[in-house]
N, C-alpha and C positions, 0 to 999 in steps of 0.2 A: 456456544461458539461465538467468536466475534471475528469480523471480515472488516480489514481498517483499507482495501482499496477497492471499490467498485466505481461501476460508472451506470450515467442516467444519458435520456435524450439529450441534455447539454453539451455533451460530448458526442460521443459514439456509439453509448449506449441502444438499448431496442425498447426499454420501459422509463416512465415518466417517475420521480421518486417517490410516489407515493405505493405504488407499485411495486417497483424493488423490495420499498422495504418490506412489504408484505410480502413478498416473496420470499425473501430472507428468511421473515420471521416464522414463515410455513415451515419453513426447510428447519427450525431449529436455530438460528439465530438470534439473542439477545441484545448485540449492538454490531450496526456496520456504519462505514463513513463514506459517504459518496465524494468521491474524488475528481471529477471528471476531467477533461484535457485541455488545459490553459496554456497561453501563453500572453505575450502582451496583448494582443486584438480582443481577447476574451475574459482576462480574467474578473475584468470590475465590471461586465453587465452580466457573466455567469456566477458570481459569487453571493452578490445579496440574495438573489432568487434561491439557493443552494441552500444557505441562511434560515431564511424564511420557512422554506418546505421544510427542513430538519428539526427545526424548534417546532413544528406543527405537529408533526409526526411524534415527534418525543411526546409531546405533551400527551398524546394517547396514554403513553405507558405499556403499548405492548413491547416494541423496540425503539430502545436510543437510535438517533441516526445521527450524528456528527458530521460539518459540513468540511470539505477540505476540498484540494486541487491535484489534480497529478502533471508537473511540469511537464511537458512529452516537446522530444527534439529541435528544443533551445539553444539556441549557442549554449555554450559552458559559460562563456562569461556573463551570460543572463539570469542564471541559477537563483544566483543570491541576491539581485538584487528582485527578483520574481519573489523569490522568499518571503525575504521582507514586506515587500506588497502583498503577497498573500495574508500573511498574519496580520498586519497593520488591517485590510480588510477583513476580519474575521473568520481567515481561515484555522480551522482544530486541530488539523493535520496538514501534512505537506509530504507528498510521495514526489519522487522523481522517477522519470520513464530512465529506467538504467539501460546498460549496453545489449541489451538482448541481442539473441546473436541470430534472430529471424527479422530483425528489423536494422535499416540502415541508420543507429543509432551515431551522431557524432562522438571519434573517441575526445577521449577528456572529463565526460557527461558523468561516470563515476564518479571520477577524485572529486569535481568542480562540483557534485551534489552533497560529496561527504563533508566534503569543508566549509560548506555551507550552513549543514547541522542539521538536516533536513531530517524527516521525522525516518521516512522511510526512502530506501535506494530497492524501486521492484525490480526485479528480475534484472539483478546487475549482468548478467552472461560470465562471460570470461574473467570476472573480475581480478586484478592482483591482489598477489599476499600483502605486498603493500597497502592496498587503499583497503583492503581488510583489516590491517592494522589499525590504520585509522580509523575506520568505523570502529572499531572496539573502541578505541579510546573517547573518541566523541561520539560515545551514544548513539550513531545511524543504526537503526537494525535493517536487518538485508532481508530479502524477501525469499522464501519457500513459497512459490506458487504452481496452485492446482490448472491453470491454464495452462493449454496446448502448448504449441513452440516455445513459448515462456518457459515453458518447463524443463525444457530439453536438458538446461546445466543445472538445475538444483542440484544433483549429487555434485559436482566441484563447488558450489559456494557452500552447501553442508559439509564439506570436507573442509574448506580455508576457514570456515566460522569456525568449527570446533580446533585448530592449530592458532589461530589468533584470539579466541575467547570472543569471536563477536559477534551480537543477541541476534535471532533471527524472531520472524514472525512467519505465519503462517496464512495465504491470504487467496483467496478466488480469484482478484482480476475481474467479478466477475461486470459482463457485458449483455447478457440472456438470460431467461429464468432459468435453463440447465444449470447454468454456472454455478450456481449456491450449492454445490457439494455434499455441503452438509459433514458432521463430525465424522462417520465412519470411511467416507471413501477420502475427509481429508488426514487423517493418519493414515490408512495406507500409502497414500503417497506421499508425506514426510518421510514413512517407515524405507518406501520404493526411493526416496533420495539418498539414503544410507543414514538417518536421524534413527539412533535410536529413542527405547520406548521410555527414557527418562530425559532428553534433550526432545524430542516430541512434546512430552509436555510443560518443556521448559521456555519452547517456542509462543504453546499455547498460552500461559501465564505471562510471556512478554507480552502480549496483543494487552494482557486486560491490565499489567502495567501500565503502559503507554496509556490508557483508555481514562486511569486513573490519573495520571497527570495531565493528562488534558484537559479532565475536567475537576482540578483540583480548584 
């Protein structure tokens, strides 16, 4: 299994990352990327540190840990150039806190992430066919996550992914050692988003795509 958003005490997290990962890796995960919640006031003194712990951890060899950020309610016109400084800092991933519909997410926050090329859009909510569109064509994959209220629309983004062709990933959110899932109860809830059992694991193989490009 591989989990490309989590978060550590940097953010909002409740475990420190070396912990996570071994959480993770208890639960059955072989790579996760701690993402945690940036925005300008954060992201250059939570990122080297992210850095650091991840390539430490790796280097165990039990689990990869890949450092990244999750942009969380930015303006929209902040997105991209957040981006940018994220990966010029050594970010491996780049999720966007999409429009979740339990959170007063600014609208825009979709398209202004998609068009930005962002690696992932979590838990878009409501998102349009339109900026589904778009994510298929530029590569965003949108998020099937096993998280609470997050979760609440997966069956409408699993329903516009499969009409516009565009790649999902499959991912915890996770914030707590509960959070790691784990592979059986997260197919069932892909299966409970209306994913079937060949687009299930066609989500799961995006995650190790992406994992692979990232660390090509």
């Amino acid at each position: 299994m591989i989990d490309l958003h989590t978060h550590s005490i940097f953010s909002d997290g409740e475990l420190i990352p070396a912990e996570s990962a071994q959480r993770a890796y208890t639960a059955g995960y072989e790579t996760i990327a701690i993402t945690d919640h940036a925005d300008y006031s954060n992201i250059d003194f939570m990122l080297p540190r992210i850095i650091d712990a991840c390539a430490r951890i790796s280097r165990q060899g039990r689990i990869r840990v890949l450092p990244g950020v999750e942009l969380t309610h930015v303006d929209p016109s902040d997105i991209e150039p957040l981006t940018l400084q994220a990966r010029a800092l050594g970010a491996k991933i780049v999720v966007v806190h999409g429009e979740t519909i339990v959170e007063p997410v600014l609208p825009g926050t979709n398209l202004a992430a998609i068009r930005a090329g962002v690696d992932i859009l979590a838990h878009p909510g409501l998102i349009t066919k339109e900026e589904t569109i778009l994510a298929a064509q530029k590569g965003v994959f949108l998020e099937i996550t096993t998280r609470r209220g997050h979760s609440f629309t997966n069956g409408h983004v699993a329903s516009l992914a499969r009409i516009c062709g565009a790649p999902l990933v499959i991912n915890n959110d996770a914030h707590a050692p509960g959070d790691y899932v784990g592979r059986f109860l997260a197919l069932r809830i892909a299966r409970g988003s209306g994913l079937s059992d060949e687009e299930t694991a066609s989500a799961l193989e995006n995650s190790r795509k992406l994992v692979q490009r990232i660390c090509a």
